[in-house]
mmCIF file as gemmi writes it, N, C-alpha and C atoms, coordinates in Angstrom:
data_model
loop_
_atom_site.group_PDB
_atom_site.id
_atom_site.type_symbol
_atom_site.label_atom_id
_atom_site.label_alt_id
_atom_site.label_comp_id
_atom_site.label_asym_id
_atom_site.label_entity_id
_atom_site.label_seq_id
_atom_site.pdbx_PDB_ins_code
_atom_site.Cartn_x
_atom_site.Cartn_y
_atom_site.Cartn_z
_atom_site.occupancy
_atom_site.B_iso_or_equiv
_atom_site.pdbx_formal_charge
_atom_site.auth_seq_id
_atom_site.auth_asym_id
_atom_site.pdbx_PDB_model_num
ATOM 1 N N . UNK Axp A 1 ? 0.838 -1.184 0 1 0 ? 1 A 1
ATOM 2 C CA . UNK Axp A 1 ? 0 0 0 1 0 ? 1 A 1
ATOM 3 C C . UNK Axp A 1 ? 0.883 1.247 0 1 0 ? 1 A 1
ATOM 4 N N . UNK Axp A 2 ? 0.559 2.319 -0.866 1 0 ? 2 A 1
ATOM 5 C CA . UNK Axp A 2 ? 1.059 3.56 -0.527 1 0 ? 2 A 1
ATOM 6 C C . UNK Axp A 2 ? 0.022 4.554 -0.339 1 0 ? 2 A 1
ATOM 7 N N . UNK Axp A 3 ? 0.484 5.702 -0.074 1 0 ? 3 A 1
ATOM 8 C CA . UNK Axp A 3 ? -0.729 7.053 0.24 1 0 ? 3 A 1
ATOM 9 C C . UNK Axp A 3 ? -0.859 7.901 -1.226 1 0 ? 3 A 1
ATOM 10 N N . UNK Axp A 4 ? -1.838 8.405 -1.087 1 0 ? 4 A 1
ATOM 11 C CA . UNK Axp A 4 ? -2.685 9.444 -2.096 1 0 ? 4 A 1
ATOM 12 C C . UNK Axp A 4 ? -1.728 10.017 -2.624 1 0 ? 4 A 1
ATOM 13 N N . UNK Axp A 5 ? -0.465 10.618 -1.795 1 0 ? 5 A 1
ATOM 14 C CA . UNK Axp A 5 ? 0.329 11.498 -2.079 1 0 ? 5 A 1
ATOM 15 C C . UNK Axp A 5 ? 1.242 11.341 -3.454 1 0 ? 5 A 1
ATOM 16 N N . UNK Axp A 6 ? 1.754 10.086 -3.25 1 0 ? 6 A 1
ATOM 17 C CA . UNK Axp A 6 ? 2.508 9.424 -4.007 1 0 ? 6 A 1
ATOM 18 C C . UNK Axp A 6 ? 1.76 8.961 -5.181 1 0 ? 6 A 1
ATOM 19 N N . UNK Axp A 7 ? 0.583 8.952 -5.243 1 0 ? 7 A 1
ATOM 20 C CA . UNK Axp A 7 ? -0.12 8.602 -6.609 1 0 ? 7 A 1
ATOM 21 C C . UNK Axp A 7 ? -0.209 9.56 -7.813 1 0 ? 7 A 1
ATOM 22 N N . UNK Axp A 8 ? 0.711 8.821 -8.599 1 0 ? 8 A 1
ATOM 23 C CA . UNK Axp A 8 ? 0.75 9.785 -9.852 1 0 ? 8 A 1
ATOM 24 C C . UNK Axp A 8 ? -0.769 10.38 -10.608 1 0 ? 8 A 1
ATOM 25 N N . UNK Axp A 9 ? -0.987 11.219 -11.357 1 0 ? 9 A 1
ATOM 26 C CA . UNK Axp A 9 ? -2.234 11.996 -11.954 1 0 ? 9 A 1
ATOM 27 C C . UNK Axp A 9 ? -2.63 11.235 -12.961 1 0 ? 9 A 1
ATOM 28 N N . UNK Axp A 10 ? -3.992 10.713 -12.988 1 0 ? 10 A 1
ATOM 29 C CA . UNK Axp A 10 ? -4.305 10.354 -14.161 1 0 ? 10 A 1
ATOM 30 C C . UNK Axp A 10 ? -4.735 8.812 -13.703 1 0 ? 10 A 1
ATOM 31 N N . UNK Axp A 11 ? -4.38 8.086 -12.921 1 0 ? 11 A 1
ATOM 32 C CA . UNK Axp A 11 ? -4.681 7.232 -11.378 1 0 ? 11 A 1
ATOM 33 C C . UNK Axp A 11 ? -5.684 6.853 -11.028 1 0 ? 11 A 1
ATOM 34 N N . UNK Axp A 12 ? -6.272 6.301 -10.941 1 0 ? 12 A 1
ATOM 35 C CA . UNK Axp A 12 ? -7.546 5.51 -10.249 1 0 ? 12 A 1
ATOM 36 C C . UNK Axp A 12 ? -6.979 4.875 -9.252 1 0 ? 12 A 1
ATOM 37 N N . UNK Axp A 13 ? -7.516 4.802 -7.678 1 0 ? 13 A 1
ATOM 38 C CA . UNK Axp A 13 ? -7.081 4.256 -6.398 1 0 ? 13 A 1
ATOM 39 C C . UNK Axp A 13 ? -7.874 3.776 -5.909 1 0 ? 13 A 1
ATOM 40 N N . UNK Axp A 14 ? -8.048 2.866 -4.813 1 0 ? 14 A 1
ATOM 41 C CA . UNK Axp A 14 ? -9.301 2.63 -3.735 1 0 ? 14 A 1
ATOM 42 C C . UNK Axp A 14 ? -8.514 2.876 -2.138 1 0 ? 14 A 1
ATOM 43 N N . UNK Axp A 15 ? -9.174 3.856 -1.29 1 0 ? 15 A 1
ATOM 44 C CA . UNK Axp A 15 ? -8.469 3.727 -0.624 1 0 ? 15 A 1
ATOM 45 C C . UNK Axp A 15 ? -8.993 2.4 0.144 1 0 ? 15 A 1
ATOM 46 N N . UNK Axp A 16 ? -7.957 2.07 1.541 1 0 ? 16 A 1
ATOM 47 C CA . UNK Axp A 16 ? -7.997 0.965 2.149 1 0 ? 16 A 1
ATOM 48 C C . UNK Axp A 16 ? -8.361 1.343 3.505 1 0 ? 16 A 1
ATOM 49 N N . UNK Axp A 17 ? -7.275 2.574 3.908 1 0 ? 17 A 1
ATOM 50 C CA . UNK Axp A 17 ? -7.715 3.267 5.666 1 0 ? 17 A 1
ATOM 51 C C . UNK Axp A 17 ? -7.206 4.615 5.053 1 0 ? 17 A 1
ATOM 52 N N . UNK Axp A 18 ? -7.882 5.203 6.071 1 0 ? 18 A 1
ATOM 53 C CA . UNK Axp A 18 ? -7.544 6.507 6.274 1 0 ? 18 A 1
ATOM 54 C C . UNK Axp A 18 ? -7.07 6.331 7.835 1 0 ? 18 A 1
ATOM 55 N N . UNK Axp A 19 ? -5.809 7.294 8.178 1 0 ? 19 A 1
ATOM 56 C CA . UNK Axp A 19 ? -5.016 7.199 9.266 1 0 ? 19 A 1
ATOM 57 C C . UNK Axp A 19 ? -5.32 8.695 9.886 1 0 ? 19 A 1
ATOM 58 N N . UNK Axp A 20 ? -4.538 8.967 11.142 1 0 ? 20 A 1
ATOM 59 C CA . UNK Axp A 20 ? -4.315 10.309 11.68 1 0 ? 20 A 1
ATOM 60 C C . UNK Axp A 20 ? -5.734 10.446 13.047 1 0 ? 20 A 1
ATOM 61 N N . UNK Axp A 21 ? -5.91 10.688 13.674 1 0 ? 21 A 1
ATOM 62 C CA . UNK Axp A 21 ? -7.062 10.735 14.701 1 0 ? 21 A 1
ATOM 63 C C . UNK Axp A 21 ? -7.954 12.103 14.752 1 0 ? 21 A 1
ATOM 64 N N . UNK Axp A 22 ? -8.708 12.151 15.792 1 0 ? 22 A 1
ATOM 65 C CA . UNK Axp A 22 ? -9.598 13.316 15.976 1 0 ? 22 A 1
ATOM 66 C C . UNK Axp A 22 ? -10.366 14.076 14.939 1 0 ? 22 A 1
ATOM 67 N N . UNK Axp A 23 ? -10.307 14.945 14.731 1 0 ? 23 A 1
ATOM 68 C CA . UNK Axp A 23 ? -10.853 16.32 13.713 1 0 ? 23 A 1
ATOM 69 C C . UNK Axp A 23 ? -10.344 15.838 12.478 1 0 ? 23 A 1
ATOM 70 N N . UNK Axp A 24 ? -8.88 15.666 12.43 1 0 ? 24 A 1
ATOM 71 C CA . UNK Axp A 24 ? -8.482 15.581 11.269 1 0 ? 24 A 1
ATOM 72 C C . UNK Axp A 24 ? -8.802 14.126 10.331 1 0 ? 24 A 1
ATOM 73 N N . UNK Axp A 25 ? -9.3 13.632 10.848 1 0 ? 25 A 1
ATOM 74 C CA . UNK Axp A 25 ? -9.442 12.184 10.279 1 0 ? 25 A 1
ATOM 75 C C . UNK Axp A 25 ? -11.618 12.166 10.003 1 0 ? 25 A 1
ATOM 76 N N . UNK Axp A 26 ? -11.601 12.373 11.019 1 0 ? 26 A 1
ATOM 77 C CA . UNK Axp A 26 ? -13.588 12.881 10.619 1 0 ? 26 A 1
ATOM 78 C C . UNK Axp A 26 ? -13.334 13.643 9.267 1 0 ? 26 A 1
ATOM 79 N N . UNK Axp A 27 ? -12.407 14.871 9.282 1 0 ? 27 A 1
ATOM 80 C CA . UNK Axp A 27 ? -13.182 15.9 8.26 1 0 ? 27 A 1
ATOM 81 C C . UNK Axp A 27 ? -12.567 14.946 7.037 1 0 ? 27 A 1
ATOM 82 N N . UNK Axp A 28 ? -11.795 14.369 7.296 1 0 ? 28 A 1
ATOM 83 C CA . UNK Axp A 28 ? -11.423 13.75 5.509 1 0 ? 28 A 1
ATOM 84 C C . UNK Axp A 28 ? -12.673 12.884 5.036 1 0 ? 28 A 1
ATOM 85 N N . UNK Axp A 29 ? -13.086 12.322 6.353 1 0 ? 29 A 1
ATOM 86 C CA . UNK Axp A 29 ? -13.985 10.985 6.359 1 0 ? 29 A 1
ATOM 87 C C . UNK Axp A 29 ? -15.534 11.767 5.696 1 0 ? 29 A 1
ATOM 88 N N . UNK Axp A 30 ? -15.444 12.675 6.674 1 0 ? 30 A 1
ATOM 89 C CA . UNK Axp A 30 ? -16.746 13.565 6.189 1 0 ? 30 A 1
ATOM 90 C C . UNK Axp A 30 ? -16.398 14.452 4.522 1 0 ? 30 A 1
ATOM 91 N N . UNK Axp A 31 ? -15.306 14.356 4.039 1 0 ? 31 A 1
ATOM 92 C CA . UNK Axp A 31 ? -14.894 14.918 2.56 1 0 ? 31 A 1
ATOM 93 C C . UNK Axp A 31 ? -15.697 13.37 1.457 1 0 ? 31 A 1
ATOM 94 N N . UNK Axp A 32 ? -15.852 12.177 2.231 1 0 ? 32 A 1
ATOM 95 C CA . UNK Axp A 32 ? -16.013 11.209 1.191 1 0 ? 32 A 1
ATOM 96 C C . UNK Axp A 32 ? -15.521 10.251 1.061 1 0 ? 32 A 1
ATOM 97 N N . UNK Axp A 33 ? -13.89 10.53 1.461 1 0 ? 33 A 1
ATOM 98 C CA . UNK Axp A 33 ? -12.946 9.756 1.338 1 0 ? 33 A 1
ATOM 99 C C . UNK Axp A 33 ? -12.922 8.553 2.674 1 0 ? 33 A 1
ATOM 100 N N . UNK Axp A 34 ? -13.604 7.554 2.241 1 0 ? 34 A 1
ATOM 101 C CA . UNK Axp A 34 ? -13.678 6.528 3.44 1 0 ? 34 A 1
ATOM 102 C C . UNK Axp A 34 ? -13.344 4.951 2.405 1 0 ? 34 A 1
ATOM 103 N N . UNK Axp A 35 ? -13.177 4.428 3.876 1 0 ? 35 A 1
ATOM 104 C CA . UNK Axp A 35 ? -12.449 3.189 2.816 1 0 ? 35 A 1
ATOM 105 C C . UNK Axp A 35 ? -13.731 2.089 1.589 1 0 ? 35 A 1
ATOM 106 N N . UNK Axp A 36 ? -12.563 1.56 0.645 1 0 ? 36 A 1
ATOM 107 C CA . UNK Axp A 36 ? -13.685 1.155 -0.26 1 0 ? 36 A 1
ATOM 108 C C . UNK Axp A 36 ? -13.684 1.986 -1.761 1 0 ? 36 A 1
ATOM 109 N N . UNK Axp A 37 ? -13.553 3.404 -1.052 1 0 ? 37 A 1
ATOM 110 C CA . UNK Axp A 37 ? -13.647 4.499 -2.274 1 0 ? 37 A 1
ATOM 111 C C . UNK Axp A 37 ? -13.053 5.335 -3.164 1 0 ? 37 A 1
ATOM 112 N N . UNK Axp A 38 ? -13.246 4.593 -4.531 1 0 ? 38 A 1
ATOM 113 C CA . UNK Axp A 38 ? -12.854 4.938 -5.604 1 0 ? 38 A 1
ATOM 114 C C . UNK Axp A 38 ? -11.933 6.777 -5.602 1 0 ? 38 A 1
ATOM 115 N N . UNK Axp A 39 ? -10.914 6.69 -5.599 1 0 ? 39 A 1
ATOM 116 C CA . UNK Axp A 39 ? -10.532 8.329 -6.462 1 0 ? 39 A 1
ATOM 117 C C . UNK Axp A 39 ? -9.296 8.255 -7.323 1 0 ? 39 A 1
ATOM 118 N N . UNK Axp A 40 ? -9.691 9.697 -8.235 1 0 ? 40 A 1
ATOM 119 C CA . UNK Axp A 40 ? -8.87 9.435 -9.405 1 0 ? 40 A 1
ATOM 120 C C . UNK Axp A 40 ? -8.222 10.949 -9.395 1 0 ? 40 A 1
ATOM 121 N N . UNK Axp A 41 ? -7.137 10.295 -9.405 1 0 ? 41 A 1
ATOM 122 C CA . UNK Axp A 41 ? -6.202 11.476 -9.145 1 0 ? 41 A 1
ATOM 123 C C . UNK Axp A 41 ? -5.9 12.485 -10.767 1 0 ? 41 A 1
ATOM 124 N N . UNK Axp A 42 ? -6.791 14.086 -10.359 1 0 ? 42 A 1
ATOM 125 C CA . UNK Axp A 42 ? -6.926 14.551 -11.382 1 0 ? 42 A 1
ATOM 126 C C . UNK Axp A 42 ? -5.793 15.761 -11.564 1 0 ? 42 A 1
ATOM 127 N N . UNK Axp A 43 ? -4.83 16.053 -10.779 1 0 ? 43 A 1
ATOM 128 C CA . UNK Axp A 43 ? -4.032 17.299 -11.085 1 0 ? 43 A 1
ATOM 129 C C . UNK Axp A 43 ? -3.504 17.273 -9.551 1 0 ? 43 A 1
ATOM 130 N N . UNK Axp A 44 ? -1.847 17.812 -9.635 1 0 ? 44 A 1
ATOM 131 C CA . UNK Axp A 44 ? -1.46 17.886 -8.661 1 0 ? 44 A 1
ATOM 132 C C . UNK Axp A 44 ? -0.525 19.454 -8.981 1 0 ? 44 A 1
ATOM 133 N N . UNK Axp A 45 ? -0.753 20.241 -8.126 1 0 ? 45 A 1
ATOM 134 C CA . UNK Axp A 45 ? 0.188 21.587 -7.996 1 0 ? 45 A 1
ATOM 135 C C . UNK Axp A 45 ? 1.506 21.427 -8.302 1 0 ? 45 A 1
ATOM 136 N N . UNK Axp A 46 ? 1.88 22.633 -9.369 1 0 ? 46 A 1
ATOM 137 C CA . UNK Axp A 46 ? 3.605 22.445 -9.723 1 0 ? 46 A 1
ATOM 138 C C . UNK Axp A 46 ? 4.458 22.176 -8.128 1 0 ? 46 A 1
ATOM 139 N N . UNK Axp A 47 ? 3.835 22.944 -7.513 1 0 ? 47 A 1
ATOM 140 C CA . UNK Axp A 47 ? 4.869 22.308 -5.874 1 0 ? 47 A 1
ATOM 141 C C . UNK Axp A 47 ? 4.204 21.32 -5.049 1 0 ? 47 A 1
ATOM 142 N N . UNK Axp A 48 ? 3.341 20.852 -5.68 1 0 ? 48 A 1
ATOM 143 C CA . UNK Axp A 48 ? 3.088 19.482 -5.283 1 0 ? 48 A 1
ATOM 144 C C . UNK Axp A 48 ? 1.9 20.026 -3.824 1 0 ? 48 A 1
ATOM 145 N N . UNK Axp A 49 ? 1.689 20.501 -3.585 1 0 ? 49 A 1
ATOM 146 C CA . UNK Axp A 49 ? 0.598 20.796 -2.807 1 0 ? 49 A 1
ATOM 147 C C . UNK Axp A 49 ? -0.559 22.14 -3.618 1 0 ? 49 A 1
ATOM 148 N N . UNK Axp A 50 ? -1.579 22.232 -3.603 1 0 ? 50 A 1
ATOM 149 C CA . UNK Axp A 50 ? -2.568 20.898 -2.926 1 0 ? 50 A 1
ATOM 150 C C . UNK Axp A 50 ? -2.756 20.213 -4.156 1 0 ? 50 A 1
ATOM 151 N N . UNK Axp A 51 ? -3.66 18.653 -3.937 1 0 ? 51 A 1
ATOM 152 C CA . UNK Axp A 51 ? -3.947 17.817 -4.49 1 0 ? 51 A 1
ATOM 153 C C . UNK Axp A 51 ? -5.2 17.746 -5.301 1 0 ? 51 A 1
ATOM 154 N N . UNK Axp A 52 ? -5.625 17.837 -6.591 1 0 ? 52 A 1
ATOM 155 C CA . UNK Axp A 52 ? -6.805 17.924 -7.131 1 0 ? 52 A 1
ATOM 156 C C . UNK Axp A 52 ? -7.473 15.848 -7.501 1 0 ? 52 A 1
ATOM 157 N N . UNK Axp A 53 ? -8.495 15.92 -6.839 1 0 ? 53 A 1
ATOM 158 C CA . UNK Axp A 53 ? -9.251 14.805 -7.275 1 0 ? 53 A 1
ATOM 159 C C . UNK Axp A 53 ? -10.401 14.584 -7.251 1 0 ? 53 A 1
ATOM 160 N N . UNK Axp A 54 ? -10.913 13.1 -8.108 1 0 ? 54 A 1
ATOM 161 C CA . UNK Axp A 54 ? -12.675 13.142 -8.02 1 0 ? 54 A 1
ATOM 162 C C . UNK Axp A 54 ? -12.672 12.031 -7.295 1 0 ? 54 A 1
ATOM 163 N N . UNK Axp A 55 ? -13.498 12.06 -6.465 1 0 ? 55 A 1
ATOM 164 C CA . UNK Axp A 55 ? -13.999 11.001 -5.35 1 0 ? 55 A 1
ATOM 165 C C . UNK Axp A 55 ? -15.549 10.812 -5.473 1 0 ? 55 A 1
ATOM 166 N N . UNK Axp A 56 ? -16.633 9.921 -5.656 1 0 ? 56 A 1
ATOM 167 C CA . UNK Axp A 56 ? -18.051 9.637 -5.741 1 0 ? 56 A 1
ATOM 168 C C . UNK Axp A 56 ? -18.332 11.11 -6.472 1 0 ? 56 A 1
ATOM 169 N N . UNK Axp A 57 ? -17.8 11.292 -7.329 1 0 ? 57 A 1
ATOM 170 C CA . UNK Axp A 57 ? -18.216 12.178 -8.111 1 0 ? 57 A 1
ATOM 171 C C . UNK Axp A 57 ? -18.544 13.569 -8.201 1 0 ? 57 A 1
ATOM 172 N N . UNK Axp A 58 ? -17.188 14.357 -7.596 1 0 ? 58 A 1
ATOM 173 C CA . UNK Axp A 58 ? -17.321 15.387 -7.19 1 0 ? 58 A 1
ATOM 174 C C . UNK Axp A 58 ? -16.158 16.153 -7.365 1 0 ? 58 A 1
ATOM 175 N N . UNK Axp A 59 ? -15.073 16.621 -7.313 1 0 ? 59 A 1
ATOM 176 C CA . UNK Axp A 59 ? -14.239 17.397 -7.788 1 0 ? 59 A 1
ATOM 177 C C . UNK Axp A 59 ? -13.543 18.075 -5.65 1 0 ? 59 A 1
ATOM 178 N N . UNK Axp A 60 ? -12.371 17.331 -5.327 1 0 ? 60 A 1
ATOM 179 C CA . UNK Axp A 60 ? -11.844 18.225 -3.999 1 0 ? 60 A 1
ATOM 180 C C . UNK Axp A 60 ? -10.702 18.262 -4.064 1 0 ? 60 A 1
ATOM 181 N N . UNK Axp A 61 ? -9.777 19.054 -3.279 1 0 ? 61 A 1
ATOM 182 C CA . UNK Axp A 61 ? -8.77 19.536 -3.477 1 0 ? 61 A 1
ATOM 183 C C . UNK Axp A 61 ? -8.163 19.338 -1.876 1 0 ? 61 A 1
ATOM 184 N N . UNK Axp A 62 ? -7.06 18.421 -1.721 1 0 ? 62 A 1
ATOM 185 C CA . UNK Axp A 62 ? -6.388 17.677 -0.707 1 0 ? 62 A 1
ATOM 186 C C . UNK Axp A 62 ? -5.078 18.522 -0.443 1 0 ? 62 A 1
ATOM 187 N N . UNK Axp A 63 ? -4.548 19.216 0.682 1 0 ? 63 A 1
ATOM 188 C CA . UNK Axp A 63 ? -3.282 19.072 1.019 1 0 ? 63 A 1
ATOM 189 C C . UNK Axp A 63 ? -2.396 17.916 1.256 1 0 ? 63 A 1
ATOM 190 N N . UNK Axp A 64 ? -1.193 18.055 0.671 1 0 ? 64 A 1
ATOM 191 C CA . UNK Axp A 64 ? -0.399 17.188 0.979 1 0 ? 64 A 1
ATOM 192 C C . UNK Axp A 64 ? -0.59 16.227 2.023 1 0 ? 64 A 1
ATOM 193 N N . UNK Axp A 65 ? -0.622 17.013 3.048 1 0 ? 65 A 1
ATOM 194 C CA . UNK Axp A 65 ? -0.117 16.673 4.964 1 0 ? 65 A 1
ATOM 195 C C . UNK Axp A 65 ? -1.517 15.434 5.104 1 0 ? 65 A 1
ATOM 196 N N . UNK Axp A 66 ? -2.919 16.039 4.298 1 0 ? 66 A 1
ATOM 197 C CA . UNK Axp A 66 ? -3.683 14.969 4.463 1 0 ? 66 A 1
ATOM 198 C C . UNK Axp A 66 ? -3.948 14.004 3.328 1 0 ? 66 A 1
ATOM 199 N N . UNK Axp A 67 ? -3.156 14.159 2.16 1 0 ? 67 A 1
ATOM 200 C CA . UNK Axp A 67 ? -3.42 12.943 1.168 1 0 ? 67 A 1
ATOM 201 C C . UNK Axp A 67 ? -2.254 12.298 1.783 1 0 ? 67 A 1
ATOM 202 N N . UNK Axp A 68 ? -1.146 12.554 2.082 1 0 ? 68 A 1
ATOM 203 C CA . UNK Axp A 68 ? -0.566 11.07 3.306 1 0 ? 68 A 1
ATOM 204 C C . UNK Axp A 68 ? -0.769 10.484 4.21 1 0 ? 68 A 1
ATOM 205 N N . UNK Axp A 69 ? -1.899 10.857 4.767 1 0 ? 69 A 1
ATOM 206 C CA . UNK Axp A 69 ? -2.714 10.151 5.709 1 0 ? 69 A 1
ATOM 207 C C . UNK Axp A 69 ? -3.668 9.257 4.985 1 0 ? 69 A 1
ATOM 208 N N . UNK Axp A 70 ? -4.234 9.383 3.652 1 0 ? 70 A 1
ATOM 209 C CA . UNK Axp A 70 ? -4.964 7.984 3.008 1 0 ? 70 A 1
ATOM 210 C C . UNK Axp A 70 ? -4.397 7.038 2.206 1 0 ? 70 A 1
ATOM 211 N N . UNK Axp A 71 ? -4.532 5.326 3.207 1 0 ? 71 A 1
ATOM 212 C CA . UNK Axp A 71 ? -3.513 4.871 2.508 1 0 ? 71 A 1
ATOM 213 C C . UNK Axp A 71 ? -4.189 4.001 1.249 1 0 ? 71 A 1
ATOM 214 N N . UNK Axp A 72 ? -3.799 3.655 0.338 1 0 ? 72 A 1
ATOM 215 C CA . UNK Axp A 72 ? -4.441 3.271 -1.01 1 0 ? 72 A 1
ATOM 216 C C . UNK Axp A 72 ? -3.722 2.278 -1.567 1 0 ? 72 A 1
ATOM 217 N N . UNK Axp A 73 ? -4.393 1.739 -2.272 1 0 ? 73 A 1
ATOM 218 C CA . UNK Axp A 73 ? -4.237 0.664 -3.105 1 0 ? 73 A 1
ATOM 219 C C . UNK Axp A 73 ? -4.133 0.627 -4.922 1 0 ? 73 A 1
C-alpha cells in the first residue's frame, strides 16, 4: 500500500484506511474519502501541494499533509 500522495495523476485508487485521529481524520472521512472508495487522481500543484481529485463524483482539493494520511491501493 502507498498514500494518495505518491499517486501519480491520471490514477484511479481505492483507498484501504484513512489514518491520523480526531478532527483531522472525521473531516477527511466527512470529505467522502472513506475506505472502499474509488478516487482518481486529477491534477497535482507544480509544488506538489494541494492535491486535485474526483472522489463519488465530485471534484476536492487535498493538502499534501492529508493525502498522506490515506492509505491506497
Amino acid at each position: 500500500m502507498s498514500n494518495l500522495r505518491n499517486t501519480p495523476c491520471g490514477k484511479t485508487v481505492t483507498v484501504r484506511r484513512v489514518e491520523g485521529e480526531g478532527a483531522t481524520r472525521r473531516r477527511i472521512m466527512d470529505m467522502g474519502i472513506t475506505r472502499g472508495a474509488e478516487v482518481f487522481v486529477r491534477k497535482v500543484a507544480p509544488l506538489g501541494d494541494p492535491i486535485e481529485v474526483t472522489v463519488r463524483g465530485y471534484e476536492l482539493s487535498l493538502r499534501k499533509a492529508d493525502a498522506e494520511k490515506i492509505l491506497v491501493e
